[in-house]
C-alpha positions as CSV (number, residue, x, y, z in Angstrom):
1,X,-114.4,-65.7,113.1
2,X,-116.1,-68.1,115.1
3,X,-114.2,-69.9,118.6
4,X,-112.8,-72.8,116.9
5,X,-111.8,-71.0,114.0
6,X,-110.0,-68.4,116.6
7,X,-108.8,-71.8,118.1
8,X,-107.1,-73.0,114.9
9,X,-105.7,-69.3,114.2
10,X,-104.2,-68.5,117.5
11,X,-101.8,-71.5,117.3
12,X,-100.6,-70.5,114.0
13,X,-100.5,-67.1,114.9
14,X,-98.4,-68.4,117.8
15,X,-95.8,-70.6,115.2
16,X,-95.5,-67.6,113.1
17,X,-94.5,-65.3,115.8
18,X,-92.1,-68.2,116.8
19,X,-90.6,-68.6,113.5
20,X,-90.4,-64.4,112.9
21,X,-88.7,-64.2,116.1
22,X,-86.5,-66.9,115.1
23,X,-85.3,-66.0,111.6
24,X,-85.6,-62.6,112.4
25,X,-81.8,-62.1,112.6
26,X,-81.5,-63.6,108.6
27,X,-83.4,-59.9,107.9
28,X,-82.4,-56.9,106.9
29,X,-82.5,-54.9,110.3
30,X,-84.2,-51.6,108.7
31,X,-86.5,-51.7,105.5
32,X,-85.3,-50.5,101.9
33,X,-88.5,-49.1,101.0
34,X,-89.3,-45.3,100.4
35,X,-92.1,-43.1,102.2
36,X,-95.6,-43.4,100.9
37,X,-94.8,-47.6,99.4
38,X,-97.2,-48.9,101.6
39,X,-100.1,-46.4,99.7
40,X,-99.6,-48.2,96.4
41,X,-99.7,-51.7,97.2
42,X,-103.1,-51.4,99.5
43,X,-107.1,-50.3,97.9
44,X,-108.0,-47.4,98.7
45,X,-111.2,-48.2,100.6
46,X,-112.3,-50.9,102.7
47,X,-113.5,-54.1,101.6
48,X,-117.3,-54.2,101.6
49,X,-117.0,-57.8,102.3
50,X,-115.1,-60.2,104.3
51,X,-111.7,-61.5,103.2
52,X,-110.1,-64.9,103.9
53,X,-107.6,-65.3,107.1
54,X,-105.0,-66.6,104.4
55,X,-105.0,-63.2,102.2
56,X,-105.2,-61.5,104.7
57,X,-101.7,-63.4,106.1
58,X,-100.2,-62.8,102.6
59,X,-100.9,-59.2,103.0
60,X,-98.9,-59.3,106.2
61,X,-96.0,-61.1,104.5
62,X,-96.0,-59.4,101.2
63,X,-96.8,-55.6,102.1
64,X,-96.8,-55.5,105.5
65,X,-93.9,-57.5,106.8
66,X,-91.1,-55.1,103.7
67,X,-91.7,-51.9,105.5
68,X,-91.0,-53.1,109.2
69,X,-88.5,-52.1,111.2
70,X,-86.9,-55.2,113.5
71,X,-86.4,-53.8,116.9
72,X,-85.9,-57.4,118.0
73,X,-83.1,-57.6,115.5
74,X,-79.6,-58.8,117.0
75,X,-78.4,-56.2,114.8
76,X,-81.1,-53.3,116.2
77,X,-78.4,-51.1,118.0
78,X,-80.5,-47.9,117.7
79,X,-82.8,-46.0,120.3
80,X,-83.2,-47.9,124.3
81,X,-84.3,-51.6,124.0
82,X,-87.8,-52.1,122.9
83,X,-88.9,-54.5,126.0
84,X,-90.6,-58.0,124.7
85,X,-90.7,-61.4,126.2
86,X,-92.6,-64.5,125.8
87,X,-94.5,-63.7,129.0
88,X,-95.2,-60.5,128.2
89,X,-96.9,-61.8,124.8
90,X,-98.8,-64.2,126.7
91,X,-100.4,-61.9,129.3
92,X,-101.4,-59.2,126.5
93,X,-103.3,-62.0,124.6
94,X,-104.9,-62.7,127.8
95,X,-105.4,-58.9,129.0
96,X,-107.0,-58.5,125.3
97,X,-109.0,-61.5,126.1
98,X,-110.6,-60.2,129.6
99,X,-111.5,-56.8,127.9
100,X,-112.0,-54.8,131.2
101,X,-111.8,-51.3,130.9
102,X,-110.0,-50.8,134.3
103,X,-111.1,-46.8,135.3
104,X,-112.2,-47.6,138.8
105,X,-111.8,-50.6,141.5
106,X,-115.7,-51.4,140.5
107,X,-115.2,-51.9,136.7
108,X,-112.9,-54.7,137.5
109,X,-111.4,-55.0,141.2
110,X,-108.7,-57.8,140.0
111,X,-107.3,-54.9,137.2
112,X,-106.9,-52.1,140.2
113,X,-105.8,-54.2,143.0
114,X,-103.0,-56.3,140.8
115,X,-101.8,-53.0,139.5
116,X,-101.1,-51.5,142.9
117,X,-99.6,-55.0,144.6
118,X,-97.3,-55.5,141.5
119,X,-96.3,-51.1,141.8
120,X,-95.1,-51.8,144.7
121,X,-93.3,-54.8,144.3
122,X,-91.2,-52.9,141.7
123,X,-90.7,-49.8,143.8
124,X,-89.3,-52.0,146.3
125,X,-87.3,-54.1,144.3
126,X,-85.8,-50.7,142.8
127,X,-85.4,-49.5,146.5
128,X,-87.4,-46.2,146.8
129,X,-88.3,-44.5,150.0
130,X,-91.3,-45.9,151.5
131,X,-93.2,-42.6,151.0
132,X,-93.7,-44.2,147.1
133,X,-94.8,-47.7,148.6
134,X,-98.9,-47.7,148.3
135,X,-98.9,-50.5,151.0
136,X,-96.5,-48.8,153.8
137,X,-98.6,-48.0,156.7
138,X,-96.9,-44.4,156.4
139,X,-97.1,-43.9,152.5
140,X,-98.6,-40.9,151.5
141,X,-98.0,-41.7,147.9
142,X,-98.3,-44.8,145.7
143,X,-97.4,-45.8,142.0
144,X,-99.6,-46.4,138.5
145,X,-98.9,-47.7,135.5
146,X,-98.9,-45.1,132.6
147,X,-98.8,-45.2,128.8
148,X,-95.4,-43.6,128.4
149,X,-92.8,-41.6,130.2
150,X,-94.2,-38.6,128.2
151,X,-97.6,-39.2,130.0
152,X,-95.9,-39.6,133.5
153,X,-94.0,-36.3,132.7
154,X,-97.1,-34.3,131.5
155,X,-99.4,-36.1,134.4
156,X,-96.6,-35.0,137.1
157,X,-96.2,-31.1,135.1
158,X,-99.7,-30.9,135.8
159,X,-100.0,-31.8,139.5
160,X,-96.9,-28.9,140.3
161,X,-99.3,-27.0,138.2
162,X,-101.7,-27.0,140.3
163,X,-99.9,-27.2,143.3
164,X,-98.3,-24.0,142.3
165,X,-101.4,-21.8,141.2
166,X,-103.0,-22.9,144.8
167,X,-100.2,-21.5,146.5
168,X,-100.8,-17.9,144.5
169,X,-104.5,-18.0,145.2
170,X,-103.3,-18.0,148.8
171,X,-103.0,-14.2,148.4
172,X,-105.3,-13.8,145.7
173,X,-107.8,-16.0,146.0
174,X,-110.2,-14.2,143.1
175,X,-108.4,-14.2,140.4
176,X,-108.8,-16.9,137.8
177,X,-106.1,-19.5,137.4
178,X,-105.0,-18.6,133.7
179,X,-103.6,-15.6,135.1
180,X,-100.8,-17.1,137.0
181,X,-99.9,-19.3,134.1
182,X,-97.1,-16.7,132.8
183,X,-95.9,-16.8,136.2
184,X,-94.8,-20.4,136.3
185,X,-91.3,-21.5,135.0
186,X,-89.7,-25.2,135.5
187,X,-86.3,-26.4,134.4
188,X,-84.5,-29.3,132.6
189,X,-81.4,-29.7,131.2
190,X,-80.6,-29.7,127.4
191,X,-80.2,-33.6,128.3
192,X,-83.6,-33.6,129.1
193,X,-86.4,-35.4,127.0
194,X,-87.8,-33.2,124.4
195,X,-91.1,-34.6,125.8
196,X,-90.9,-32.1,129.0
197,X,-90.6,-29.3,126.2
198,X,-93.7,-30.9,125.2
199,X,-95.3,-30.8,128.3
200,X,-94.8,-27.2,129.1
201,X,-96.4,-26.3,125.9
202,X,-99.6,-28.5,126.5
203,X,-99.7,-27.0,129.8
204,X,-98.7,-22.9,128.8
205,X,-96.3,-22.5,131.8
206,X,-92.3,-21.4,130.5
207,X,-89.8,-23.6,130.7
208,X,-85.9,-23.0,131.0
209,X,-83.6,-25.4,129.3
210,X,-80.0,-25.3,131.3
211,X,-76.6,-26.1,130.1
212,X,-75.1,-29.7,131.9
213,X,-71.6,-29.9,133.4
214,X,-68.6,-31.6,131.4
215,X,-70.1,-34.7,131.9
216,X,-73.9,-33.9,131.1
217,X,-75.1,-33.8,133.7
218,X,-77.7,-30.5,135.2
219,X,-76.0,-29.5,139.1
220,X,-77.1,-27.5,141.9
221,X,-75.3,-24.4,141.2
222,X,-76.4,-24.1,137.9
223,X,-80.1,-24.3,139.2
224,X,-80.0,-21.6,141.5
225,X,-78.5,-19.3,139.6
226,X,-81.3,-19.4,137.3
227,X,-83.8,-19.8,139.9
228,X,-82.7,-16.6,141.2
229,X,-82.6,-15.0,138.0
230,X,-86.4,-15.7,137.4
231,X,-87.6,-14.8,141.3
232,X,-85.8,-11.7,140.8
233,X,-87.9,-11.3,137.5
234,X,-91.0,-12.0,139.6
235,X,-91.8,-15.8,138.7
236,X,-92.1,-18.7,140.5
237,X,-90.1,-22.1,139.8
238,X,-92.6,-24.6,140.0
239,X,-91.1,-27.8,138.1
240,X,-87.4,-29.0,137.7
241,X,-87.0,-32.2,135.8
242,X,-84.3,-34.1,136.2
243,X,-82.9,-37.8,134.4
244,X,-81.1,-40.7,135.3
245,X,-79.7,-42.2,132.3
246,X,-80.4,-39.1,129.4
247,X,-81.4,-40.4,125.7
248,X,-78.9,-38.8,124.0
249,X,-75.9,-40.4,126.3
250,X,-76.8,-42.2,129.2
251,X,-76.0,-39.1,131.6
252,X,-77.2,-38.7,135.4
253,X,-78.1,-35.1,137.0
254,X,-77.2,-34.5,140.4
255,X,-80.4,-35.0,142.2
256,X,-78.4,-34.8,145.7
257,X,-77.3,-31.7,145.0
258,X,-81.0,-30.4,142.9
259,X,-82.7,-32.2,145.4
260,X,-82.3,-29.6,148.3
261,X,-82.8,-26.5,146.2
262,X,-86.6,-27.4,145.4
263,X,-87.1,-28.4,148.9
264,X,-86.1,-24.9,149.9
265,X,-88.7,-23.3,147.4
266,X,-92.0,-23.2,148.6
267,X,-94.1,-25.3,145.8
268,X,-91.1,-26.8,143.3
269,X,-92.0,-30.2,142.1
270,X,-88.8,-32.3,141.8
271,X,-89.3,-35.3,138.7
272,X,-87.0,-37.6,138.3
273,X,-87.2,-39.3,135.1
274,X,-85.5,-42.5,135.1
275,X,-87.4,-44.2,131.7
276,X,-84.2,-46.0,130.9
277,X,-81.2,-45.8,133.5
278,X,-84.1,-46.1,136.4
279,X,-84.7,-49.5,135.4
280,X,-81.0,-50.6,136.5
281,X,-82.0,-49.9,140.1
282,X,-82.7,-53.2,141.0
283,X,-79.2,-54.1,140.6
284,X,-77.6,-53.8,144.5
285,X,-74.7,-52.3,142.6
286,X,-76.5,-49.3,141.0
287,X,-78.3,-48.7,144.2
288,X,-75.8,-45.5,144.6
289,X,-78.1,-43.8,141.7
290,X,-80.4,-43.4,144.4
291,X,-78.8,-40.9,146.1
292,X,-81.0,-37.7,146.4
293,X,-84.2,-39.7,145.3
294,X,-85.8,-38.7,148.9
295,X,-86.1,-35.4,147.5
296,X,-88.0,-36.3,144.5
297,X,-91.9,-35.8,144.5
298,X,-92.3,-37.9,141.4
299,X,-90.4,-40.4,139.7
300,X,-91.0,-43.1,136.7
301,X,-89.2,-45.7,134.8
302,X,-90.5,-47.5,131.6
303,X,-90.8,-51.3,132.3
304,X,-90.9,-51.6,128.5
305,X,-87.5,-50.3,127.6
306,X,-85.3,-52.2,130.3
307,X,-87.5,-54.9,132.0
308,X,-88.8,-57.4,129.3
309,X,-92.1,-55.7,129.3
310,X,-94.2,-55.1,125.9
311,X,-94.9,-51.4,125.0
312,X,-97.1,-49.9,126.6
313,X,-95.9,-49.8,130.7
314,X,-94.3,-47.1,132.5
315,X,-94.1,-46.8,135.9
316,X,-94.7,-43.6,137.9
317,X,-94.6,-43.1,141.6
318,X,-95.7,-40.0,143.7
319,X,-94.9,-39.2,147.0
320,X,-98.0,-37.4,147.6
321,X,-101.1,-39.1,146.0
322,X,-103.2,-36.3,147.0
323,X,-101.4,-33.8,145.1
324,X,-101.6,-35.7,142.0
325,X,-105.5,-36.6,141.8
326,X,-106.7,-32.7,143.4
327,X,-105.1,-31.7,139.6
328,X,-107.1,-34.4,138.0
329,X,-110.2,-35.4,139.5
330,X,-113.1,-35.2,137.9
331,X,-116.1,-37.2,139.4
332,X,-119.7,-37.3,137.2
333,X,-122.1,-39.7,139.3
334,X,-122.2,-42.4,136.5
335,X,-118.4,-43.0,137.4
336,X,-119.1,-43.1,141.4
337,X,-119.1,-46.1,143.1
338,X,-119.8,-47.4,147.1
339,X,-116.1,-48.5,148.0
340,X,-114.8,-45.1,146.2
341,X,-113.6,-44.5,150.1
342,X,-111.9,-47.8,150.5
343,X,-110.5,-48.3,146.9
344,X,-108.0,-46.8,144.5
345,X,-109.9,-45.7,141.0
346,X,-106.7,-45.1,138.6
347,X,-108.8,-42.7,136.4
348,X,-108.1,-39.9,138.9
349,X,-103.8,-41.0,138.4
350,X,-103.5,-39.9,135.2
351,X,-105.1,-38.4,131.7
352,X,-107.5,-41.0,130.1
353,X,-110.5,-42.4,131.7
354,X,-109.9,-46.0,129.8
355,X,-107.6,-48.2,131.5
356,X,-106.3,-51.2,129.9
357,X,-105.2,-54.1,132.2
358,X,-101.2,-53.4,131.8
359,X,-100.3,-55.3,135.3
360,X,-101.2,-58.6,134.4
361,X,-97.9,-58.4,131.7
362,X,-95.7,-56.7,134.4
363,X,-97.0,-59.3,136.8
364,X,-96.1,-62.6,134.4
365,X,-93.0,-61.4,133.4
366,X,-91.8,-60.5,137.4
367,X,-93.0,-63.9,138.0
368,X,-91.5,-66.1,135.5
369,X,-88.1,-64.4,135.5
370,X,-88.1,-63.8,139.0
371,X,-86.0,-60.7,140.3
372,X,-82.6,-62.7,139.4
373,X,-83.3,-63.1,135.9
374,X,-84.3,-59.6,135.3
375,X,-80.7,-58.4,137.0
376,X,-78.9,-61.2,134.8
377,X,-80.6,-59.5,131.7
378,X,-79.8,-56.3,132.6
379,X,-76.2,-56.8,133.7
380,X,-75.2,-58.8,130.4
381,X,-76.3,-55.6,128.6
382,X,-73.9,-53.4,130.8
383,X,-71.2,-56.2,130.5
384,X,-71.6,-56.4,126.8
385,X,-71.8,-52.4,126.6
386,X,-68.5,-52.2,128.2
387,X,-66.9,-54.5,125.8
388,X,-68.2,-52.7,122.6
389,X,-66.8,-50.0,124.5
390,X,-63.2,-51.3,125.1
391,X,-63.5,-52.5,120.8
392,X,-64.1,-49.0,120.1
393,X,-60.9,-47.8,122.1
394,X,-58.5,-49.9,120.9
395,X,-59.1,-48.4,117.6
396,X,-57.2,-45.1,117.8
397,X,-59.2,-43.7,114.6
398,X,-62.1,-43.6,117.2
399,X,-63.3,-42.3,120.6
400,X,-66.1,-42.8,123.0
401,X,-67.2,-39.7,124.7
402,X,-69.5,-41.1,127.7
403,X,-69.1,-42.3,130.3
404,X,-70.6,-45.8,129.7
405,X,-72.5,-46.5,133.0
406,X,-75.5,-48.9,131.5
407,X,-76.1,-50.0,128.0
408,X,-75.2,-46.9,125.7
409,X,-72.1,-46.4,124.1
410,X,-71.8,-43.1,122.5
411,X,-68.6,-43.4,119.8
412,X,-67.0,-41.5,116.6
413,X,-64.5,-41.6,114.5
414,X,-61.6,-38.7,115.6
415,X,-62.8,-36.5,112.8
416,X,-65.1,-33.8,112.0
417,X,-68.9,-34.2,111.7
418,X,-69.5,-34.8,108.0
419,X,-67.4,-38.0,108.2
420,X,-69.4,-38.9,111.2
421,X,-72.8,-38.4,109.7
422,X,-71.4,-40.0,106.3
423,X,-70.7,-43.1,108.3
424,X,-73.7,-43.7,109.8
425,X,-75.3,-43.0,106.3
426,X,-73.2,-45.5,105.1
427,X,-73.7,-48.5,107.7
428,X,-78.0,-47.5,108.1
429,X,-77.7,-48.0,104.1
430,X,-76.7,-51.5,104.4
431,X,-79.1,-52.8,105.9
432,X,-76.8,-54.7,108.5
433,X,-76.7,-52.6,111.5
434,X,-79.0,-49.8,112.8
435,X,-78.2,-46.9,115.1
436,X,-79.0,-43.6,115.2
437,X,-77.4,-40.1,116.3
438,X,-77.1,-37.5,118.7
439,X,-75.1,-34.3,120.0
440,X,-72.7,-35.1,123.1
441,X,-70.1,-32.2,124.4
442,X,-71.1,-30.3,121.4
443,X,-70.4,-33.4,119.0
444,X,-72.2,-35.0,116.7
445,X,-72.0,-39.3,117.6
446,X,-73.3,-42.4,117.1
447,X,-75.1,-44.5,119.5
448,X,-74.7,-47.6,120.1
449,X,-77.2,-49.9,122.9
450,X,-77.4,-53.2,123.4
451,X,-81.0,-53.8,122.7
452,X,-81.6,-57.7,122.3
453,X,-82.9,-59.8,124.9
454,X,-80.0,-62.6,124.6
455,X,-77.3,-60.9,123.2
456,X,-73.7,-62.2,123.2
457,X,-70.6,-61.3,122.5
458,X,-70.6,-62.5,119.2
459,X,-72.9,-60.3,118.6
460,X,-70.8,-57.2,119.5
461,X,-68.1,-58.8,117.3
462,X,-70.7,-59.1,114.8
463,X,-71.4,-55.6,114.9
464,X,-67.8,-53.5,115.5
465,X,-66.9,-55.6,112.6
466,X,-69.4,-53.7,110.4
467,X,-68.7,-50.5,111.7
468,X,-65.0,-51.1,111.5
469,X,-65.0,-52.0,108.0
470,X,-67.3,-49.3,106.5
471,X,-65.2,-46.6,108.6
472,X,-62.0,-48.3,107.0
473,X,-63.9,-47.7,103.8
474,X,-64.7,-44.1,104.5
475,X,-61.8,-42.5,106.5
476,X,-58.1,-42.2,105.2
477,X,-56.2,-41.2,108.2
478,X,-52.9,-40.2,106.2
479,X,-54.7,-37.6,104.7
480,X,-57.5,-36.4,107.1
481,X,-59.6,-37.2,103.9
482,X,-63.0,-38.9,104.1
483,X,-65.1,-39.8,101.3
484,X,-69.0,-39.0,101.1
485,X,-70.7,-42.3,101.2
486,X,-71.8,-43.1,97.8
487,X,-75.5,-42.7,98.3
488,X,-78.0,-40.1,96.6
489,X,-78.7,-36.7,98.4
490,X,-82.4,-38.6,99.3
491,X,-80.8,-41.7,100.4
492,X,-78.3,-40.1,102.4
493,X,-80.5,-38.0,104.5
494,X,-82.6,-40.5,105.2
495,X,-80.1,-42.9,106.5
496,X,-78.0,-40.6,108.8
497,X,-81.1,-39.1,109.9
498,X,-81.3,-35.5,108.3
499,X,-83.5,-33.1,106.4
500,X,-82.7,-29.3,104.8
501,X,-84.0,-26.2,106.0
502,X,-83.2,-22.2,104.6
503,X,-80.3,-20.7,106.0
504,X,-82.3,-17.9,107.7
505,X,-84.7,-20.7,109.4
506,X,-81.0,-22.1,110.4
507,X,-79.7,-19.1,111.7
508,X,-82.8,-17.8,113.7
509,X,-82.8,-21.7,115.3
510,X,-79.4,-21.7,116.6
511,X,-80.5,-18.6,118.6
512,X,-82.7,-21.0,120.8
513,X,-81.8,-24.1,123.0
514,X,-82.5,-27.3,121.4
515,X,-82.7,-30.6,123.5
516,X,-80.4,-33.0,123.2
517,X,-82.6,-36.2,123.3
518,X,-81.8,-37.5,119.8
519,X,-85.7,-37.3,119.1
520,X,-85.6,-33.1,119.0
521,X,-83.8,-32.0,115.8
522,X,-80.5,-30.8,115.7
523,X,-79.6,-28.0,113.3
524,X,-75.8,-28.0,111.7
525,X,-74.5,-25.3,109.4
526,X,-73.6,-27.1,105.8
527,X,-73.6,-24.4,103.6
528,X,-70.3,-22.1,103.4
529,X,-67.6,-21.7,100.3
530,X,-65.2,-23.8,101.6
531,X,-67.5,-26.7,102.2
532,X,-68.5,-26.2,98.5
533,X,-65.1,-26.8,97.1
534,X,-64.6,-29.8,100.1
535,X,-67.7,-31.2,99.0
536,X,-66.5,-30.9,94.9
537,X,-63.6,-32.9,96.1
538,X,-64.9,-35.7,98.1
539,X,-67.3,-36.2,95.2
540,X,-64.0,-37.1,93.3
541,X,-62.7,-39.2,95.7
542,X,-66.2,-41.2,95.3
543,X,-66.1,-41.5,92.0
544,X,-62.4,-43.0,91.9
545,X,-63.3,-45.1,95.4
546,X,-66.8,-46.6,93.7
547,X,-65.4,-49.2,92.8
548,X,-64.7,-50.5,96.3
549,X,-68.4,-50.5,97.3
550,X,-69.4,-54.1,97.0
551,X,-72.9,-54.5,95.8
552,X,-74.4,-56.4,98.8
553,X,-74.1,-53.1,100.5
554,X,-77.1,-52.0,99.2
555,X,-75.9,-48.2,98.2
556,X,-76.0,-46.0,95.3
557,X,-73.6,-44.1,93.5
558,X,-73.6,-40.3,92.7
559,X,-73.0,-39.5,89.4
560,X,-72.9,-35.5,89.3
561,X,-72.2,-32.8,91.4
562,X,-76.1,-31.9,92.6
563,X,-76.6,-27.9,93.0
564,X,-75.4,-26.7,95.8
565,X,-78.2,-24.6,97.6
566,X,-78.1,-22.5,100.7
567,X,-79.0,-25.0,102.9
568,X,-78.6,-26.7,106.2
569,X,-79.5,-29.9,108.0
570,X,-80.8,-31.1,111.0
571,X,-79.6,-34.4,112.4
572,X,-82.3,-37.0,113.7
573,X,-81.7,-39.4,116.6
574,X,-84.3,-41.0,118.8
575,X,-87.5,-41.7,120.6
């Protein structure tokens, strides 16, 4: 592909991305095709010669375009908002254009210096303490741009790491560091992202997983008592990992109250991870979430979930930038340049030495919408969070059980589980309306977030109708009955989010503690007598309520009692 032919392309790449975006709300919201399609419909090796732009832009329509999911879709309800703007677009073309590989201040001074400038225009538009401010004249720390808020998480894991085996080397300074490893334990709550699980296994250091309060939220108390438990057992706390604005329901840990507790320890990192909720910070009104963030010695939020930004941009900020790069500098003289002393180089910040120019997109979109339009964004997806909210509870066959703070609304119906996880089966099958699950108080629900850049209230209305009529379909509240919606077994677990495993992996799993983020399984028993002769019934009721079923929703009956093994499932909820 020569210039002009790149020329020509570009704008029609440009008008299809329009018209997708435009007519993307006439598509189903989640593809109807099964695992492995894709396989079938492509060659199995590469083409030895060059193929035309135009079948190559069939492909894309005819295979490629069937098995997409459309986060953009007004109808998208699951997960956090997947962050995309026209500005966004715009600067990634132009980002992919440049090329640099931004590792150091040498490789390309514009990529570093636009990257911290741009840091710290967020940081103060979200109001942290100046210590996280690269450009106060007493900062000690600074921010960086990161792939994801599992990378900030594992970047700021390893820097208390480190901080913590160099404060055990104080007494024994000869012993290698893989020896204090099974001394080091950090904390979360079972709110917390599965991704700090993650990070302590990457990183071989224990982690304890701690029960939140009533309203999910991890407090002081509950801290030190397990803090003292494990110094009495001879470790040493070294991370605690806190969240505003949990996956699973939007909850906020107490960092005034954590906040003190690490300070009191002699080497306890405190992260805050704010991927979602910290985004609302530069509303004036959500400035009380703040309280406590002077304690943290880390803290990020994901641009790409909340602020208009295209994946991949997360923010995180340190308060010490010398105790994140002393964990991950590593210096080889073909790297080293003259103004090393003068200049940031962003390859000792974080894991990978390649650096792509992520700024210029945070940059655009700051600019274009201006502070004001990014808080009018974000407050029409509280405003029209709160309404779904008030639909749902004028409906007495329903409840919410959060407390709905930002975007998320976490609803079911006033029954048990099954009928819960049958109706989000049901709805997913249809194509209409997408949302996913999770474990709240112990129950399983449904989420619900507004997701879609201009989102109205029709749109909600649009939406609660759906849910509303399906659960009218599925529930008969004279007789605490529900029917099984009439999918196959396959069809069924794949659209409330669920899979089988024995009943002895089951019952040596619930033994453990399993994060509530909605992307860590959640195991739920399914296997016992009476829910045997429950399920013989409801497959009754199906067969007398097929009929009911209209075909446009897309679901498929059950013709015969399946065998009934000793099983259970685990429920699957998001990213």
């Amino acid at each position: 592909m020569d210039i002009e032919e790149f020329r020509c392309r570009g704008k029609e790449m440009v008008d299809y991305i329009c018209s997708y975006l435009t007519d993307v709300n006439q598509k189903r919201v989640t593809p109807n095709v099964e695992p492995g399609y894709l396989r079938n419909l492509l060659p199995e090796v590469a083409p030895q010669e060059p193929d035309d732009w135009e079948d190559i832009m069939k492909d894309v329509n005819d295979k490629i375009m069937p098995g997409i999911t459309h986060w953009q879709h007004p109808r998208f309800h699951a997960y956090f908002p997947s962050g995309n703007s026209f500005p966004s677009i715009l600067a990634d073309m132009l980002s992919d254009a440049i090329g640099c590989i931004g590792f150091s201040w040498a490789a390309s001074p514009s990529c570093t210096e636009l990257e911290t400038i741009v840091i710290d225009w967020l940081g103060k538009a979200l109001g942290l303490p100046n210590h996280f401010i690269t450009s106060h004249k007493r900062s000690t720390g600074g921010g960086v741009i990161q792939s994801s808020a599992s990378e900030c998480i594992l970047v700021s894991m390893l820097a208390a790491r480190n901080q913590a085996i160099r404060h055990l080397k104080i007494n024994n300074p000869n012993v290698e560091d893989s020896v204090f490893l099974p001394k080091l334990v950090g904390y979360c709550s079972r709110e917390a992202h599965s991704c700090v699980e993650k990070a302590a296994k990457i990183l071989l250091v224990n982690l304890r997983i701690l029960e939140p309060d009533e309203y999910c939220a991890l407090r002081g108390e509950t801290l030190r008592k397990a803090m003292e438990s494990d110094e009495a057992k001879g470790l040493l706390p070294f991370f605690v990992s806190t969240t505003l604005g949990t996956t699973s329901s939007c909850s906020f840990d107490n960092l005034s109250e954590i906040g003190p507790l690490c300070k009191e320890k002699p080497c306890t990192w405190l992260h805050v991870d704010g991927a979602y909720g910290g985004n609302a910070l530069i509303l004036p009104e959500m400035k009380y979430l703040l309280k406590g963030m002077e304690y943290a010695d880390s803290f990020n939020i994901n641009p790409n979930k909340w602020l208009l930004v295209n994946f991949d941009c997360s923010c995180l900020w340190v308060k010490s930038r010398e105790r994140l790069t002393h964990a991950l500098v590593v210096d080889p003289l073909y790297l080293q340049h003259a103004n090393a002393d003068e200049a940031i180089d962003y390859r000792h910040w974080g894991i990978p030495l390649s650096r792509r120019f992520r700024a210029l997109k945070l940059w655009f979109v700051i600019r274009k919408y201006g502070l004001s339009g990014l808080q009018s964004y974000i407050r029409n997806h509280i405003r029209l969070a709160k309404y779904f909210e008030s639909l749902v509870l004028k409906d007495c066959r329903f409840e919410v059980v959060n407390e709905v703070k930002l975007g998320l609304v976490c609803f079911r119906v006033k029954e048990n589980d099954t009928v819960n996880q049958n109706l989000l089966a049901i709805i997913n099958a249809s194509g209409k309306l997408h949302m996913i699950p999770s474990i709240v108080k112990g129950k399983y629900i449904i989420r619900f977030c507004v997701t879609n850049e201009h989102a109205k209230d029709k749109d909600i209305d649009v939406a609660w109708s759906i849910i509303e009529k399906h659960a009218s379909r599925l529930v008969d509240m004279r007789r605490d009955m529900f029917v099984r919606p009439p999918l196959t077994r396959q069809k069924s677990k794949r659209f409330s989010f669920t899979r089988s495993v024995s009943r002895e992996l089951y019952k040596r799993s619930i033994s453990k503690s399993n994060l509530h983020d909605g992307a860590t399984p959640i195991l739920v028993a399914d296997s016992d007598e009476e829910n045997e002769r429950d399920s013989d019934e409801i497959l009754n009721q199906l067969v007398k309520n097929s009929s009911t079923f209209k075909e446009d929703d897309e679901v498929f009956l059950i013709e015969n009692n399946p065998v009934r093994t000793q099983k259970a499932e685990i429920k699957y909820g998001s990213v």
